[in-house]
N, C-alpha and C positions, 0 to 999 in steps of 0.2 A: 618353215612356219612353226614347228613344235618345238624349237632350238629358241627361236622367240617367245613364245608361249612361256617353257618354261621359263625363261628370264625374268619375263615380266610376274608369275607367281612369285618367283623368291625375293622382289623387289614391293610387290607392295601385296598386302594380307586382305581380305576382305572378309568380312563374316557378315552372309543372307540370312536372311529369315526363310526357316523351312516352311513348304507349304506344299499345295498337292500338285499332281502332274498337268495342270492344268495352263496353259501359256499365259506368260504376268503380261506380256508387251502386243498387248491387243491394240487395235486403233482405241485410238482416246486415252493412251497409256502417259500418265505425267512424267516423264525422262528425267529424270539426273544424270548428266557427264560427266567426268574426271577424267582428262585425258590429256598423255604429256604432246606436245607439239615442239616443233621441231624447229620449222621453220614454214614457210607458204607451200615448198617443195616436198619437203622431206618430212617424212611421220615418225612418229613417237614409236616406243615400246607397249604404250599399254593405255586402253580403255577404259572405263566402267561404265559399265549403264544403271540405272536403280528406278524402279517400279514405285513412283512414290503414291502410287492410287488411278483411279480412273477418272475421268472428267466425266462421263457420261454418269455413275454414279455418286460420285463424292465433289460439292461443292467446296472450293477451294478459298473460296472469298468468303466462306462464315468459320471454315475453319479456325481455331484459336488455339496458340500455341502447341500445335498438333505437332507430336516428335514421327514424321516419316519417315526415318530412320532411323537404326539405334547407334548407340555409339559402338564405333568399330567398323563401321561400316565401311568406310573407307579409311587408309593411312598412306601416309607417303612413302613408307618403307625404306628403302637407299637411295629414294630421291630427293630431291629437294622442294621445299611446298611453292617454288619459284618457276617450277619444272613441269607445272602440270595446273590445266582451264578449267572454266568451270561453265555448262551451260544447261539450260534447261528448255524442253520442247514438248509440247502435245497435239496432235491432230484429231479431230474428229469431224469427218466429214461426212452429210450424208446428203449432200444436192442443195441443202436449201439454208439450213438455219444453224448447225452446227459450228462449233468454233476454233479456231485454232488457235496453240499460246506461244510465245515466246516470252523468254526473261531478258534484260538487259541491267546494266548499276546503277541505272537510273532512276528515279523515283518521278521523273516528269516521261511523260511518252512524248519518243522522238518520231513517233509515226509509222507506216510499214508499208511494202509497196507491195499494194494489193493485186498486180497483177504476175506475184509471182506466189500465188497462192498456189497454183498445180504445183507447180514444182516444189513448192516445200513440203504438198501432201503426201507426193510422191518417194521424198528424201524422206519423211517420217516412215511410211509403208515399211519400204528399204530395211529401216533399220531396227523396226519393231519387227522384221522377219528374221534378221538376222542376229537379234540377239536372243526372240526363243529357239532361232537353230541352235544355236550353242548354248543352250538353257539348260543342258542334261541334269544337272547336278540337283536341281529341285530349291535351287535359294532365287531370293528376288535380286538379290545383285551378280552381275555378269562381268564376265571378263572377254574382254576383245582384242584384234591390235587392229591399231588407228589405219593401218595400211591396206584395212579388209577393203572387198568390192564393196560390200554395205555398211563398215562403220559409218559412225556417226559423224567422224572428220574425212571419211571420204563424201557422202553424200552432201550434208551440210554444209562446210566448208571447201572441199575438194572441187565440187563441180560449180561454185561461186568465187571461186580464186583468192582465197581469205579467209581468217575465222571470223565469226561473229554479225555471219550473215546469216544464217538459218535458212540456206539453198535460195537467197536472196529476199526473203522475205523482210528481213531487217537491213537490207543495203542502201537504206536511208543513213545509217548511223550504226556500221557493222563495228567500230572500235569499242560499244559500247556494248555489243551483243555477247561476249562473254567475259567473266572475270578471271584474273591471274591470280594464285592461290598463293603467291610469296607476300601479300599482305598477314597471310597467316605467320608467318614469322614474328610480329609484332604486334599479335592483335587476336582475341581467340575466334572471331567469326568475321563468315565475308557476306552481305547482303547482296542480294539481286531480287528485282522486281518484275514479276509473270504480267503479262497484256495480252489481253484477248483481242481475236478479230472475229469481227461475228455477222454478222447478214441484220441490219435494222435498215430496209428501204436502199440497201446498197452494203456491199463489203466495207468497213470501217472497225477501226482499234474504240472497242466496247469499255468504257471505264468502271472500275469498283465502287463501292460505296462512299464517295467523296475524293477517291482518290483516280488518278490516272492507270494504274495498275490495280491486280484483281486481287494479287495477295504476295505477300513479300516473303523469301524463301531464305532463312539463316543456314549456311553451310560450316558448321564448328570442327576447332582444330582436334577433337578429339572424332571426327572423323563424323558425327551423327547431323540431320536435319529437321530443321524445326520448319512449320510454314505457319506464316501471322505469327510470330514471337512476341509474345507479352514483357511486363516487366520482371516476370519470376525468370530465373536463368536457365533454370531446369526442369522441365518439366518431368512430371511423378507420371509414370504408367498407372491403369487402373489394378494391377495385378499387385502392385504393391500396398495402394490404397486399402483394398480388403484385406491385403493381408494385417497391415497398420488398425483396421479396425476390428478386426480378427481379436489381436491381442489385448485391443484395451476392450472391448469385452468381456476377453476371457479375464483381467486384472478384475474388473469391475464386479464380474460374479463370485473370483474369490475372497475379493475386499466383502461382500455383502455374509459371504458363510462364514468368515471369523469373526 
């Protein structure tokens, strides 16, 4: 395992965001994947998991062009962007009214079969334990290998026979449940679209503000994530904003003393 391990560092680089010792991959934790696959059988060398926020406190559907992670965050390293999925998953469940998401490329909701809702609570659980076990390091993004008892392609895919099921919960339309990242080769971002299931008078996929999904998740080749991507391509952090206002300030008070 640590012969694997090291491989998969020297193969692809990741750089977290530092933060306190506090666990990122709680229930209700919004998951990012990047994980190479193999084949139905056979696992990949290397995981990623990424903390892109909580559902319980961070609405996802007003969000606007919110970068949840930076760039660098993830890279292909010596693989190729052909070689490695892409999926997204959150649970929060507390008995009654809480919701769960999945992403798919689709921008219509192909439905979800609601009675495999334990199980994918369960497969989330799993793998929100299993990547603050291995969270030492103090960054939001994690490294795993796919062949762990609780990654995220053993849970999710592994014990649903396929990727792109999310422990069956999307085994309505699991080809669609996650995306292949060798369109990055010819394109700088890959879209996918989060769907809620939520409890209104019965378990059912809860739609966004006009649309079928709750908010649409750009994963870019220089490795960062936008959710609700606007027409600006880049979004500006607040950190550089003041600092941009900082200066023309400071220009503006010198311009006034000469």
């Amino acid at each position: 395992m640590k012969k694997v391990l090291s491989v998969a560092v020297l193969s692809l680089c990741v750089l977290g965001t530092a933060a306190s010792a506090s666990a990122y991959f709680d229930p209700g934790t919004l998951t990012q994947v990047v994980y190479q696959e193999v084949d139905a059988i056979n696992f990949g060398t290397v995981e990623y998991g990424t903390d892109l926020g909580n559902v319980k406190t961070f609405d996802v559907s007003t969000a606007s062009n919110y970068l949840a992670a930076p760039v660098g965050n993830v890279t292909k390293g010596n693989l190729n962007w052909s070689d490695l999925r892409l999926a997204y998953f959150a649970s929060n469940y507390n008995g009654t009214s809480s919701g769960f998401y999945f992403a798919t490329t689709s921008p219509i909701v192909t439905g979800a079969s609601i009675k495999q809702i334990t199980p994918f609570d369960s497969a989330a659980d799993a793998t929100y334990w299993h990547y603050d076990n291995i969270n030492s390091s103090g960054t939001q993004t994690v490294l795993s290998t796919p062949a762990d008892l609780n990654s995220y392609d053993t849970t999710m895919n592994g014990l649903s026979k396929g990727p792109g099921q999310y422990a069956g919960l999307n085994s309505p339309a699991p080809e669609l449940g996650e995306a292949n990242l060798g369109a990055l080769d010819t394109q700088d971002y890959v879209d996918m679209y989060l769907y809620k299931v939520g409890y209104d008078g019965g378990w059912k996929v809860i739609p966004g503000n006009g649309t079928d999904y709750v908010a649409k998740m750009q994963f870019n080749a220089d490795g960062s994530t936008i959710i609700n991507p606007t027409s600006s391509p880049v979004p500006v952090p607040t950190s550089v904003l003041l600092f941009g206002s900082g200066l023309l300030g400071l220009f503006g008070f010198r311009r006034k003393e000469s």
